[in-house]
C-alpha positions in Angstrom: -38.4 190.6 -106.5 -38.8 192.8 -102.9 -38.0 191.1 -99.9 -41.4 190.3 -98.0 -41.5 192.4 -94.7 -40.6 190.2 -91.3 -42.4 190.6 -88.6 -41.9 188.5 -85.1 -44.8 186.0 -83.6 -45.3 189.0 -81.3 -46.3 191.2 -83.1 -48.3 188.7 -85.2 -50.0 187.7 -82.2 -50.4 191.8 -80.9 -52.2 192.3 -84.6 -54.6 189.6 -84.3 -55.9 190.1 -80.9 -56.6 193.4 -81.7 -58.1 192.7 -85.0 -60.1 189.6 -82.9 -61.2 192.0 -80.4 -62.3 194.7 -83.1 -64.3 191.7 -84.2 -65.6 191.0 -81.3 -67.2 194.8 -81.1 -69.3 194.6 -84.0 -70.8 190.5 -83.5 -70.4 189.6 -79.7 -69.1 185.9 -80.4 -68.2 184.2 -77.8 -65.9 181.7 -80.4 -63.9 185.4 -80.8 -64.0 185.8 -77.1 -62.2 182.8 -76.4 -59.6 182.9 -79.0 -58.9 186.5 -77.7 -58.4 185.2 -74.2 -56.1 182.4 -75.8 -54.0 185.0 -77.3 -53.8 187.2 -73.9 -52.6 183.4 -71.9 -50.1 182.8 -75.2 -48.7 186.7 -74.5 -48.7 186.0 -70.8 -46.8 183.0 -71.0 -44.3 183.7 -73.5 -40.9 184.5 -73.2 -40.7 187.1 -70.4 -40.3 190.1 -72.3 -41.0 193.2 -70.9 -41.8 194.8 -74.0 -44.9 192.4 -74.1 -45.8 192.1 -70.6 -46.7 195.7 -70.9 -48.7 195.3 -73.9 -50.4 192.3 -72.5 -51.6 193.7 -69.2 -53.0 197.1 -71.9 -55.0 194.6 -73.7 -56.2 192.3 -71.1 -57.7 195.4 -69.8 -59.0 196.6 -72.9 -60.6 192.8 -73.0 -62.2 193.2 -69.8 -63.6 196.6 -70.9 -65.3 195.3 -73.8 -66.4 191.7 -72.5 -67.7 193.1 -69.2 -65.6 190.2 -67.8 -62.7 189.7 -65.8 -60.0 187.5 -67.2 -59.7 184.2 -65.2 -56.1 184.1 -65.0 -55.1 187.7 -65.3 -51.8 188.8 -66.3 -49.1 189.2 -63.4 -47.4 192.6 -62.9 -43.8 192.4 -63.7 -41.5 193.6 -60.6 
């Protein structure tokens, strides 16, 4: 039996915000909205990687493009 593919909470959490805010396109939820802005805090929070910081601050801003909204704790720009 094939190993199943591993993948790390990052990138779990990086396909599902993306998949919520595709989502969000097509019904305007606002239950979608605010598990998307969990997922942005969870990625801002998290273990100081780079690699997601970057990502983060990309998708917060494609969040605020498509809510029309500003996040209320916006991600911080790494140094």
């Amino acid at each position: 039996m094939p190993a199943t593919p591993t993948h790390s909470t990052h990138e779990i959490v990086i396909a599902a915000t993306l998949w919520l805010m595709h989502r969000y396109q097509q019904t305007g939820c606002k239950k979608l909205a605010r598990m998307i802005e969990q997922h942005l805090r969870w990625m801002q929070t998290s273990d100081g990687s780079p690699t997601l910081a970057k990502t983060c601050q990309r998708l917060s801003l494609t969040w605020q493009t498509l809510s029309g909204t500003a996040l209320s704790n916006p991600p911080s720009t790494p140094h």
